[in-house]
N, C-alpha and C positions, 0 to 999 in steps of 0.2 A: 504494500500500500504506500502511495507518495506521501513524503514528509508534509505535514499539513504545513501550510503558509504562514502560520503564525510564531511569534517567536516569544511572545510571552505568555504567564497564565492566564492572564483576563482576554487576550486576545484570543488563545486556543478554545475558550469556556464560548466567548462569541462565537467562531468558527463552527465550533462542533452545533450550538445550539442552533445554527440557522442550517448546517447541514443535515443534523438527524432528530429534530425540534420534538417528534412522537417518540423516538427511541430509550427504554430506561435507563437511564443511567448510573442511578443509586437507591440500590435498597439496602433497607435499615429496618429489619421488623417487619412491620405491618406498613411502615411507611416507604414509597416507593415516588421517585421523583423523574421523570424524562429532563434529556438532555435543558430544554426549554425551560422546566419546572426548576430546575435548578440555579440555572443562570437567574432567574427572575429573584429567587431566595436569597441567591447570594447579593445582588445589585440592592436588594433592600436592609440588608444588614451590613454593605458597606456604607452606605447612607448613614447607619446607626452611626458605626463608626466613625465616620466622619464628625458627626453632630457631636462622639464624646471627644473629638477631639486631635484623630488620628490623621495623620499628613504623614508625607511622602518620606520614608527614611526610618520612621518611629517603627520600634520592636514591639511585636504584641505575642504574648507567651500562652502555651496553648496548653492542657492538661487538664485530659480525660481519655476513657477509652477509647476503643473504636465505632463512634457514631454518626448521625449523619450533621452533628452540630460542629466538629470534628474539620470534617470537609466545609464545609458553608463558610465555618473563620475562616480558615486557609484561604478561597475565593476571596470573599471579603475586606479581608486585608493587602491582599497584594494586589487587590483591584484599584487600594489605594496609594501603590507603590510604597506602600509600608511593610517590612520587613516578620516572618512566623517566625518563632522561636519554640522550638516542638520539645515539649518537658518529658521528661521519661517518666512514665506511670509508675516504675517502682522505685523512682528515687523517695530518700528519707528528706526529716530537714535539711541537715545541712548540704546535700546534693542538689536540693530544690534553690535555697538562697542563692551559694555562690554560681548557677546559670545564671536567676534573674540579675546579681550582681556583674554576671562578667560581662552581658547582652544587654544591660542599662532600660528591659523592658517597661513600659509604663504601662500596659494593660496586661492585665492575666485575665484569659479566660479557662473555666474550671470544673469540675464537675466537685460536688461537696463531696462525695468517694468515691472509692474504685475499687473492687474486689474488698480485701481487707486494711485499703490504707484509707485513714481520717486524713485528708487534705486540709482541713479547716484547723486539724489541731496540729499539723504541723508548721501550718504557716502561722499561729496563734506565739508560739514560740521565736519568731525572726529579731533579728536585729532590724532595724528602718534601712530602709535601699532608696535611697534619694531622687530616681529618675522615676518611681511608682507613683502610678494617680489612681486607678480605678482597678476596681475586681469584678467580673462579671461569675456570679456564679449559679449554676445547673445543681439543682436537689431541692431537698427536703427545708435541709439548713444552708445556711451564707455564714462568710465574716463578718462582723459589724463596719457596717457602710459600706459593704459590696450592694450592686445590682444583680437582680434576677436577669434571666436570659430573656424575660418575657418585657423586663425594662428596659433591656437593649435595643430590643428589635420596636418597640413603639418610640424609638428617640430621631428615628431619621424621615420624616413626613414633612420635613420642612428643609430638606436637602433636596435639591433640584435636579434633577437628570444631565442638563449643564454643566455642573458642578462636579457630579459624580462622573460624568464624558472626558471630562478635562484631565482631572484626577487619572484615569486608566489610559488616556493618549498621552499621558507624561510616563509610564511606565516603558522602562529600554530595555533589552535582552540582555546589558551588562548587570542591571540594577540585581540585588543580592533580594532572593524571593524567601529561601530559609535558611534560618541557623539551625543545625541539626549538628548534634554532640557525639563525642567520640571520644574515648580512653585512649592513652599510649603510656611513655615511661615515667609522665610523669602523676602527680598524686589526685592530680584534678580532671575533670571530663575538660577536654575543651570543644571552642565553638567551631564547626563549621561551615562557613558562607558556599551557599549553589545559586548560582543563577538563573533567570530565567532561562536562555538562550539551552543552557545545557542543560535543564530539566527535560525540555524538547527535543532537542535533538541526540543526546545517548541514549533518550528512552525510546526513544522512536526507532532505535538502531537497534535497542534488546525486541523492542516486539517483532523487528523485521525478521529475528534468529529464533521466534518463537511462531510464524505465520498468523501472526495475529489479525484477526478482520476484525468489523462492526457487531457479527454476529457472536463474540467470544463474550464470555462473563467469569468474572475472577474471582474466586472465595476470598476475601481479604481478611486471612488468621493469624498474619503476622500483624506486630504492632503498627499503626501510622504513626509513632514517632520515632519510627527507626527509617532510615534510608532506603533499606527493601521493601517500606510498607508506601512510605508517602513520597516518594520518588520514584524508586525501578517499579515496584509495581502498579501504580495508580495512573503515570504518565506513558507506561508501555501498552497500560490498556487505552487510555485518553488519544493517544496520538496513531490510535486506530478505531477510535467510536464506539469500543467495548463499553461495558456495562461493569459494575462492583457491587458485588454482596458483603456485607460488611459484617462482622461477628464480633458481637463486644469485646469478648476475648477468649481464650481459645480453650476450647472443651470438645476433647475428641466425639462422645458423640452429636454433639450438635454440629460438628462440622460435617458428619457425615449426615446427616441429616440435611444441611442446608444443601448440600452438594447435588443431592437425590430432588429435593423440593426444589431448586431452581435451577437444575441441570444446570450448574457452572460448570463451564470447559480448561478455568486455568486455575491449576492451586499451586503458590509457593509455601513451600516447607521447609526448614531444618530438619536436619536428623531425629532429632527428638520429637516431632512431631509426627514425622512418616511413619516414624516405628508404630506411636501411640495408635492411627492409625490403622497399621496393617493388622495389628492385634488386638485392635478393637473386636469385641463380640457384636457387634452391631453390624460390623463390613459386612458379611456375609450376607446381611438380610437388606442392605441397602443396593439402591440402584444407581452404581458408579458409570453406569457405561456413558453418561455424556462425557469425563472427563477426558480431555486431549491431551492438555501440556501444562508446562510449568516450570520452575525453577527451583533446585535442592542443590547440593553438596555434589562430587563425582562418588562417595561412597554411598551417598542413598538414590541413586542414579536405578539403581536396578533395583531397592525395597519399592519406590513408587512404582515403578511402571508393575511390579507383580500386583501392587494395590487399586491397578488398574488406570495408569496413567501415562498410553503409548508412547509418547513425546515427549514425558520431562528431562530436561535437560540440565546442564550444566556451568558454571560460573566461577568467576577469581574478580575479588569486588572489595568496596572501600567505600565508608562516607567520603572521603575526602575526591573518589572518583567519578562520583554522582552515582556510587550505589554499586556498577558494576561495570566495568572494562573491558572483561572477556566474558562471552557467552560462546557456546554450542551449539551451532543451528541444528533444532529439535528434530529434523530428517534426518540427519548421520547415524551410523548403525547402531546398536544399544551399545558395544562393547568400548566407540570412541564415546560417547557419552558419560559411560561411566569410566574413563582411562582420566581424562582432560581436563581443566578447569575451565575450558575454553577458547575461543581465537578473540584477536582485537576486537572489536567493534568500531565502525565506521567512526572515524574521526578523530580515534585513539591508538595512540603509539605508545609498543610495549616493547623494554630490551632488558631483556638479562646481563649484568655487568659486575663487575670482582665489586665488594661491596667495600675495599678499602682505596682501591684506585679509582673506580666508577670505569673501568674502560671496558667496551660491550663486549660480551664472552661471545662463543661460537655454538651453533646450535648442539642439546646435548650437555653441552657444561654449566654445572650451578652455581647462581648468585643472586644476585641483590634486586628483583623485581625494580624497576619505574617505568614510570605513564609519564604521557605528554598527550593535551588535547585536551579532551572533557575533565579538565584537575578542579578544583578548588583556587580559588585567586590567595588564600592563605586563612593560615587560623585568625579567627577574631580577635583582635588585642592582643595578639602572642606572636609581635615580629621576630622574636627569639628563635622559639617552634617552626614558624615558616622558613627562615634562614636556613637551620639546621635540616629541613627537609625538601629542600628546591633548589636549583642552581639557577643559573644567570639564562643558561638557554631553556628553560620552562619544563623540564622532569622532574617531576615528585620521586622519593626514593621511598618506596613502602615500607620497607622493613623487613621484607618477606624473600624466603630461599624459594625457587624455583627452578626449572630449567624448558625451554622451548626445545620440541622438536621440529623433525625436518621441514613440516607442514604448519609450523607455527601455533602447535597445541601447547597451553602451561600445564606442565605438570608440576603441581603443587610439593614443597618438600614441607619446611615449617618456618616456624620468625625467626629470624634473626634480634630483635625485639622481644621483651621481655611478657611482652601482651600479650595474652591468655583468653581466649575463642571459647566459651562454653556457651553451649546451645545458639551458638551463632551469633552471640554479644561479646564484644573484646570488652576486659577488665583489664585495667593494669593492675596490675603485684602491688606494687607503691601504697593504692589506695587501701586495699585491704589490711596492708600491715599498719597503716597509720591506725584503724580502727581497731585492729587487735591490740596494740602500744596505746593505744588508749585505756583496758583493762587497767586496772589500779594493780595488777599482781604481775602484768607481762613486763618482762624484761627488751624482748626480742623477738620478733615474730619476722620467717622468712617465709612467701609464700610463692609458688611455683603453679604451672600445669602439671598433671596429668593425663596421659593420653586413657580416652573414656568411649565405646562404642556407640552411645547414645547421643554422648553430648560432645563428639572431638574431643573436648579436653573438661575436665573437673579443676577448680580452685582447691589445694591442699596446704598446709602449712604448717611448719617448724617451728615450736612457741619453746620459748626459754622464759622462766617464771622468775623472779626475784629472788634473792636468798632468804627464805625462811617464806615464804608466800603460798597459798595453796589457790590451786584454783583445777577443774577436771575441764576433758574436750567438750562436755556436754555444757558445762557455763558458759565459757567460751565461746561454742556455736549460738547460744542466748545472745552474745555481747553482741554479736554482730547485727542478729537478726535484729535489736533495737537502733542499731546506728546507722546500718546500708540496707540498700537495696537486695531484695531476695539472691540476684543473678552472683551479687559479692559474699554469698555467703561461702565458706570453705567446707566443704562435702567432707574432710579426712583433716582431721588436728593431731597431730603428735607432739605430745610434751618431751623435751629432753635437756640435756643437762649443756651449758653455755660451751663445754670443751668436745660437746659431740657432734658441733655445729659444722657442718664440711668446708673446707677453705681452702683457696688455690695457691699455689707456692708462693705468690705475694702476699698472703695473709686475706686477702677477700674473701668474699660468700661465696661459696660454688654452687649456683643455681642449678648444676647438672649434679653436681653431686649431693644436694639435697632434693632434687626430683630421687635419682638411687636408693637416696635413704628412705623418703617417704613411699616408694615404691618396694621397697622387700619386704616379703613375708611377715605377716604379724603386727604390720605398723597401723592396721588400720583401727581410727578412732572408736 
């Protein structure tokens, strides 16, 4: 299908709305919206927007699950060339403050909970964040002097269509449409800026490797404020006039359930999610045969398709690369699908290079994955970070061992980076151990992957206790669970003594040699 004409989001949402104006485009429950219905939804709640306040450049932070209030901000706001800032559902307080602190947000919009997190009582707790004016919040309860959603949306009736026209033709395909977060070596998530231009065109390049039409509809069970959710996957189907079913959040069987009830044709999955899945007691009694294609790992390449998913395929991907870089056109036989991570995608250049020289290997020899093309212009506030990962001729250097063959497929090795992939969420080490050194009894906490069937890699780690201090793995895993995010929590805790800690001839941590130790017989918590 041709790249659609458009090169921002308000323009693509115009685009599609006068081309498939009857077509669904978003369901949500019982609530179902065509291309047309939606566009109209959203132009009256950037109205609102406007009316509280929001111009061209302003952060507005977004945090809830996956609904259809979800998507309608997103429109909304960058229809006003005002910038999303997509909050991660399981962060705690203090992962929630320092976003809105680093991305200088003045509107959060929110749902009052989600699953088992109190969002009202974690933000009840903040220190003042100086660039914050208004809270819009979705539930039961609010914060004291937040607005309901239903006060949002009656504030823009006095915003003119003019006004709101103007606002969306000042919108450029350079202009920064989300901040979306990502972990690396150091202790805090940082920001990612995507633009419009490259929201459109990489994703428009994933769905051309997935033969995406109009008539396709995508179960959306990954998060939308992860890159796979409200990037590769919303704008792969968008920039072919597909359709999204949207699932609050992910519960094997209601996904098969929805799969059967709206014959969706494309599901992305993680590992841990196909499995859940293929072993569902429900599969057997559900009717998967609409499913076609979709996007997973190269090792659950071959659990989806037995779960009835001919064409899912394969990818090697990055917030910082607008989600994914290399896909596997879903036609190629199952066994390159499940070998590969992928080839380029149009507009992106990918070379394998010694990771201390940077100078490009030969095909077959491994090193230091970088992109060039659809990158990130750099981290938010952190021209340190950008420095240290971009040169002067426009490669980002991932972090990642790989190596291309002859045909230009990646074949995945591991990081070079100390960042840890479970269930398809990079965590950096750093952060984890700051929150285990927070315990009043730890001394020392080193934490590592382990390599894990389900989830690629598990969070474990090495805790040295103070002298004379008590504390067991089971408090421990408590400590965490009150300070981070479910994804940070360490699956395997081993106490040991400060002299059993592994070190390399220079006296450092040996991250390889404390994976060893937490990996042999008997270590586990």
């Amino acid at each position: 299908m041709p790249l659609p004409s458009s090169r921002t989001l308000p323009a693509l949402l115009d685009e599609l709305a006068g081309r498939y104006p009857g077509r669904a485009f978003l369901i949500d429950g019982d609530r179902r919206l065509t291309y047309a219905e939606f566009r109209a939804e959203a132009r009256r709640l950037a109205r609102s927007f406007h009316a509280l306040g929001v111009r061209r450049g302003d952060r507005v932070a977004l945090l809830m699950g996956n609904r259809a209030e979800w998507l309608l901000v997103d429109f909304a706001v960058t229809m006003l060339g005002a910038t999303l800032v997509a909050l991660n559902t399981w962060w705690r307080q203090r992962e929630l403050q320092h976003a809105l602190h680093l991305t200088g947000a003045s509107v959060l919009v929110m749902a009052d909970r989600y699953l088992k997190h109190d969002y009202i009582a974690e933000l009840a707790g903040m220190s003042e964040l100086p660039e914050f004016r208004h809270i819009v919040c979705l539930g039961d309860k609010r914060p004291p002097g937040a607005l309901t959603y239903a006060d949002l949306r009656a504030m823009g009736y006095d915003v003119s269509d003019a006004v709101l026209d103007a606002a969306r033709a000042a919108v450029r395909p350079d202009d920064v449409a989300y901040l979306l977060f990502t972990s690396g070596s150091t202790a805090r998530s940082k920001a990612v800026p995507l633009l419009h231009g490259g929201l459109i065109g990489n994703m428009h390049g994933i769905g051309e490797r997935l033969h995406l039409t109009e008539q396709d509809r995508l179960l959306m069970v990954v998060s939308l404020f992860w890159s796979f959710g409200c990037a590769n996957a919303l704008f792969a189907m968008m920039t072919h006039g597909g359709g999204v079913v949207l699932q609050d959040s992910f519960d094997t069987g209601r996904s098969l359930e929805l799969i059967e009830q709206e014959r969706c044709t494309v599901l992305y999955a993680m590992p841990n999610m196909a499995l859940a899945m293929q072993s569902h007691p429900d599969r057997a009694r559900r009717d998967l045969s609409s499913l076609r294609t979709g996007i997973t790992l190269p090792q659950s390449v071959k659990l989806m398709a037995s779960l009835g998913v001919p064409e899912i395929t394969s990818c090697y991907g990055l917030t910082e690369g607008y989600g994914n870089s290399m896909v596997t056109d879903c036609k190629a036989p199952l066994e390159r699908r499940a070998e590969i991570s992928g080839t380029a995608l149009p507009g992106t250049e990918v070379e394998i290079v010694d990771p201390t020289t940077r100078a490009p290997l030969p095909a077959g020899e491994a090193g230091e994955i970088r992109i060039r093309g659809f990158v990130t212009p750099g981290y938010y506030r952190d021209e340190a970070t950008t420095r240290a990962a971009t040169d002067d001729a426009g490669w980002f250097y991932t972090g990642d061992l790989a190596w291309l063959d002859a045909e230009g497929g990646l074949h995945f090795v591991s990081r070079i980076k100390e960042l840890v992939k479970t269930g398809g969420i990079n965590v950096a080490p750093a952060e984890v151990e700051e929150i285990l050194e927070a315990h009043p009894a730890v001394r020392q906490a080193v934490v590592v992957g382990l390599p894990d069937p389900e989830r690629e890699e598990i969070l474990a780690a090495l805790v040295v206790l103070h002298d004379g201090a008590h504390a067991t793995p089971e408090e421990l895993t408590r400590h965490c669970r009150a300070l981070g995010a479910a994804f940070k929590v360490p699956r395997r805790i081993v106490l040991a003594g400060a002299s059993e800690v592994p070190l390399t001839d220079t006296g450092k941590i040996s991250k390889r040699g404390v994976q060893e130790f937490l990996s042999a017989p008997g270590q586990a918590a």
